[in-house]
mmCIF file of the C-alpha atoms, coordinates in Angstrom:
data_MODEL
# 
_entry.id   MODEL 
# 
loop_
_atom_site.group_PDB 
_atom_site.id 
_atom_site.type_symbol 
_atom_site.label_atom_id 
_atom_site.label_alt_id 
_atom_site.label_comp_id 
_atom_site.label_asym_id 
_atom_site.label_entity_id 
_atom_site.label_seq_id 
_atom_site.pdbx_PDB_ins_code 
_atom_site.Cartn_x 
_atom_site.Cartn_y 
_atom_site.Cartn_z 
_atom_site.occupancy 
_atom_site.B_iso_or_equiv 
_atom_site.pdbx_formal_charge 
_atom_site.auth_seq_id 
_atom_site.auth_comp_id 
_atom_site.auth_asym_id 
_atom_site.auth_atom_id 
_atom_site.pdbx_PDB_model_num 
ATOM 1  C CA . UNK A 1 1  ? 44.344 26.662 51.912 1.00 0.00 ? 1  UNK A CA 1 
ATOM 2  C CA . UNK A 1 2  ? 47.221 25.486 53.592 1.00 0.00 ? 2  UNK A CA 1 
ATOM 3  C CA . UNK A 1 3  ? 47.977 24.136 57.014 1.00 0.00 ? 3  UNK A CA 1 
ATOM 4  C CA . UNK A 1 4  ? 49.540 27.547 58.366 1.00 0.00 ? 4  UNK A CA 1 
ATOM 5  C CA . UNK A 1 5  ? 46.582 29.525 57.214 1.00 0.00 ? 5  UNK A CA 1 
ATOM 6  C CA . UNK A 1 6  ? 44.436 27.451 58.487 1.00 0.00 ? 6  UNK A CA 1 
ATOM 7  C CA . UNK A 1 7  ? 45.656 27.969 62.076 1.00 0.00 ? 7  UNK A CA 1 
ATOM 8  C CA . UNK A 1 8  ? 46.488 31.334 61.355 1.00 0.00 ? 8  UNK A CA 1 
ATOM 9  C CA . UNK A 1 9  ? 43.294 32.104 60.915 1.00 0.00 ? 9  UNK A CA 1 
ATOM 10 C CA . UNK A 1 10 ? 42.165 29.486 63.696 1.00 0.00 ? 10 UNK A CA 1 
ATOM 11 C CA . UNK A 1 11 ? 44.076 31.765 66.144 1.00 0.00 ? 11 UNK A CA 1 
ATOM 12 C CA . UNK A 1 12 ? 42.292 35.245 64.449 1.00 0.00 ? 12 UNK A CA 1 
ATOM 13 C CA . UNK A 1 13 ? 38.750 33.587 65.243 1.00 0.00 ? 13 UNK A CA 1 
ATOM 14 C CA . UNK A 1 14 ? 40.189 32.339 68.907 1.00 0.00 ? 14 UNK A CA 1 
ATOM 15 C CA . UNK A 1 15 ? 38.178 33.360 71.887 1.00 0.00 ? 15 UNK A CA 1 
ATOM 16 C CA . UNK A 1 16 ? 39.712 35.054 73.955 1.00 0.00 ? 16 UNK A CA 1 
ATOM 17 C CA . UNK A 1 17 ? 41.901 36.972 71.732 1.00 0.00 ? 17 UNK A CA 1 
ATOM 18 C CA . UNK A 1 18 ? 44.981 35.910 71.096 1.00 0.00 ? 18 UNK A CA 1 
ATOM 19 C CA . UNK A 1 19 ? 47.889 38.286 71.448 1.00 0.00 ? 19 UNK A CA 1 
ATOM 20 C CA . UNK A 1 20 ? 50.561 36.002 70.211 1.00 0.00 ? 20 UNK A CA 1 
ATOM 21 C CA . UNK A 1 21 ? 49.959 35.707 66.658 1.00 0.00 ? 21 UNK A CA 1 
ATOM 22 C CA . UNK A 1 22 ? 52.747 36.561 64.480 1.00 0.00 ? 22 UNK A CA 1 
ATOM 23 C CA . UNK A 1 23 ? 52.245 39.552 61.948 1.00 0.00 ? 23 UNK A CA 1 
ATOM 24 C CA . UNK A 1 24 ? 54.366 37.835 59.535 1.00 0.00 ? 24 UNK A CA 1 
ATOM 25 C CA . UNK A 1 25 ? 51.839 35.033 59.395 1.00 0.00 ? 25 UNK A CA 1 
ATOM 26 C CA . UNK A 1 26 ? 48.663 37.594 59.253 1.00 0.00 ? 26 UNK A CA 1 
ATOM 27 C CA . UNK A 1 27 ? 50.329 39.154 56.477 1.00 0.00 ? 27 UNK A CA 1 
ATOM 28 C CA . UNK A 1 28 ? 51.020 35.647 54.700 1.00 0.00 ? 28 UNK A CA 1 
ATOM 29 C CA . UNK A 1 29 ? 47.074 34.973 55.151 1.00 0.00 ? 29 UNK A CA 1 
ATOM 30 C CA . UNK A 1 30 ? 46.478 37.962 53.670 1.00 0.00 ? 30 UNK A CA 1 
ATOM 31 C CA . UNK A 1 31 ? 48.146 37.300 50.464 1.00 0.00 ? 31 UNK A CA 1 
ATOM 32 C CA . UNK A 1 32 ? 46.644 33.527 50.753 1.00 0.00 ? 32 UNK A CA 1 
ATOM 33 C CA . UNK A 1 33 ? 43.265 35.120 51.020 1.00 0.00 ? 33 UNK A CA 1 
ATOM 34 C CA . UNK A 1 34 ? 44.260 37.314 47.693 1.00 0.00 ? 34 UNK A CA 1 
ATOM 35 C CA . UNK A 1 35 ? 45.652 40.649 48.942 1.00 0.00 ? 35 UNK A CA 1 
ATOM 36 C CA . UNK A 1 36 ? 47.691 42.725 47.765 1.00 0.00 ? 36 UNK A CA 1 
ATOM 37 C CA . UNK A 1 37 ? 49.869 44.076 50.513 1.00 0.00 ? 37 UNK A CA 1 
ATOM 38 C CA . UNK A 1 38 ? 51.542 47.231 50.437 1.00 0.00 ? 38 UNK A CA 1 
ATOM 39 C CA . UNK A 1 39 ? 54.485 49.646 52.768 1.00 0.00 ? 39 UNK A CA 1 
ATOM 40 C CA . UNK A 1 40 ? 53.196 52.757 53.617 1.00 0.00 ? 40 UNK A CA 1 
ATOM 41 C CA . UNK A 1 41 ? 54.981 55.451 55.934 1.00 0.00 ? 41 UNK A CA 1 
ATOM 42 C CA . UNK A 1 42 ? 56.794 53.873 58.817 1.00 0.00 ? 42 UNK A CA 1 
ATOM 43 C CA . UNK A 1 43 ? 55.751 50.704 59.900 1.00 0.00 ? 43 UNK A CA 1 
ATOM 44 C CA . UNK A 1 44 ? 52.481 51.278 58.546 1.00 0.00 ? 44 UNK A CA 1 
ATOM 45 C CA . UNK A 1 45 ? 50.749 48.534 55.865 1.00 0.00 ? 45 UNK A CA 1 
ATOM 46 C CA . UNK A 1 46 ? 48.059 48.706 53.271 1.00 0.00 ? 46 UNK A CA 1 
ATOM 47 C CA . UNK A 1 47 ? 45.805 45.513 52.724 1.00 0.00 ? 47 UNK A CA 1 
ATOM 48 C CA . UNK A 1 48 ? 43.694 45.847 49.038 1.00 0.00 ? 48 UNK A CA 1 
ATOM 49 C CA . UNK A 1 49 ? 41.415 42.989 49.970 1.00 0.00 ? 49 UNK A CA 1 
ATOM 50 C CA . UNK A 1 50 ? 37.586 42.637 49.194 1.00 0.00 ? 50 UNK A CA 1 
ATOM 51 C CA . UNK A 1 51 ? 37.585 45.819 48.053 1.00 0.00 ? 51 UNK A CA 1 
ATOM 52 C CA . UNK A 1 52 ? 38.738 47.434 50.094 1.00 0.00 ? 52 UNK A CA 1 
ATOM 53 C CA . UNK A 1 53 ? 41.779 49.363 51.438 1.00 0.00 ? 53 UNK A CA 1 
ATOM 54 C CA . UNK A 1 54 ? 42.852 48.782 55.039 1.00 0.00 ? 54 UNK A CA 1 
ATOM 55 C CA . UNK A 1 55 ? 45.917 49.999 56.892 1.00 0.00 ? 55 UNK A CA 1 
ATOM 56 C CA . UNK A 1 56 ? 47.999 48.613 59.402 1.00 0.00 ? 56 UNK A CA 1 
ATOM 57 C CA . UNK A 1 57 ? 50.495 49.200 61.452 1.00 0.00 ? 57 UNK A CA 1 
ATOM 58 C CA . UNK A 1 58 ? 53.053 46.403 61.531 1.00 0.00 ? 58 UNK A CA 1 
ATOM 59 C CA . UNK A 1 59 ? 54.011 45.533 65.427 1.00 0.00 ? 59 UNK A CA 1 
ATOM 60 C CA . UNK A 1 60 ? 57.718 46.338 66.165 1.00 0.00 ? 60 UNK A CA 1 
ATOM 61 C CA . UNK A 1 61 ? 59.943 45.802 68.027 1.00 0.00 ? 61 UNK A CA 1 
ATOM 62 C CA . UNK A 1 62 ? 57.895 42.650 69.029 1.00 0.00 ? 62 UNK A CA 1 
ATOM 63 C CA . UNK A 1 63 ? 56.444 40.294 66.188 1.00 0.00 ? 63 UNK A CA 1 
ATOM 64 C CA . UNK A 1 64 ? 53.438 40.214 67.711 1.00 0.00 ? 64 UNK A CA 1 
ATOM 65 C CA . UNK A 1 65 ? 50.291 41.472 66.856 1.00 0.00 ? 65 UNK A CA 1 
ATOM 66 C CA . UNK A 1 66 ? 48.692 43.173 69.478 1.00 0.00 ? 66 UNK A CA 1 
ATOM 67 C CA . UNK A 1 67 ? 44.514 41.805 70.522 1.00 0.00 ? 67 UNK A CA 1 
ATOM 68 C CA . UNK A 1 68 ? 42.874 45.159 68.995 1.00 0.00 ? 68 UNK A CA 1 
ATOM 69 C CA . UNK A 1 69 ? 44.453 44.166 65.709 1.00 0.00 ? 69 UNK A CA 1 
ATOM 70 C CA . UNK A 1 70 ? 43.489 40.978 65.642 1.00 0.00 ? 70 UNK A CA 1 
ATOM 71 C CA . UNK A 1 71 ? 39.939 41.804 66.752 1.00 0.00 ? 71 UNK A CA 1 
ATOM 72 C CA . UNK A 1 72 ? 39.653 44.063 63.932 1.00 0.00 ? 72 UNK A CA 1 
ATOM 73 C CA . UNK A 1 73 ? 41.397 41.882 61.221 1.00 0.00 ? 73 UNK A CA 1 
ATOM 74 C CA . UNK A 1 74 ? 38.635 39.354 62.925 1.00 0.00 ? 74 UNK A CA 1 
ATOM 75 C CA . UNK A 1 75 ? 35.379 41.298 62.150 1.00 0.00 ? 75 UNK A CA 1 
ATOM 76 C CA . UNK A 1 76 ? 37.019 42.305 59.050 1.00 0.00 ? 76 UNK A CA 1 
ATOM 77 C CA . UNK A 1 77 ? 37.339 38.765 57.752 1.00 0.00 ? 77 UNK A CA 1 
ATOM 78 C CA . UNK A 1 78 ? 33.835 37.477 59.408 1.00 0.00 ? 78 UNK A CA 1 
ATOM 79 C CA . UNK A 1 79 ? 32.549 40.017 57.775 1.00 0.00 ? 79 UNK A CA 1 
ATOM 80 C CA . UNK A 1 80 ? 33.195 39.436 54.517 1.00 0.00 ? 80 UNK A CA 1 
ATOM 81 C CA . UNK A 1 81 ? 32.420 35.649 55.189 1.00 0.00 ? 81 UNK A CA 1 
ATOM 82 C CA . UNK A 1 82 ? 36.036 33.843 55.085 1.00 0.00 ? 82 UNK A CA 1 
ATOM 83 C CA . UNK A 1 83 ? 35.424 30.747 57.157 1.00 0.00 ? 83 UNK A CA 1 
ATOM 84 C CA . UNK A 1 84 ? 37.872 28.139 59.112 1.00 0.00 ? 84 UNK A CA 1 
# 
């Protein structure tokens, strides 16, 4: 894994949570991790990872993503064991 995924995801496992982590790097993690990353409706995403379909709505007109987000992308990803 590379350097920027690495603190990507460094920043997604951060306590407290982080509200400044760009979605554009999340997104890039994502497809690192082996997603496949879809548009939907909007500003909405779908993430086909694990197994699984998740949607997302990509933050606008700020790049960040907001700390509910990045809780859930959290649990998502400690629960299917990706580690630092």
């Amino acid at each position: 894994m590379q350097r920027k995924h690495k603190k990507t995801l460094e920043l997604i496992y951060s306590r407290p949570t982080s509200g400044n982590i760009n979605w554009s790097d999340i997104e890039s993690l994502f497809k690192e991790l082996g997603a496949d990353v879809s548009e939907r409706a909007g500003s909405r995403v779908a993430v086909v990872l694990f197994g699984e379909v998740r949607v997302f709505h990509r933050p606008h007109p700020s790049p960040n993503t907001d700390k509910g987000a990045v809780a859930s992308i959290r649990k998502w990803l400690e629960v299917n064991e990706v580690e630092l």
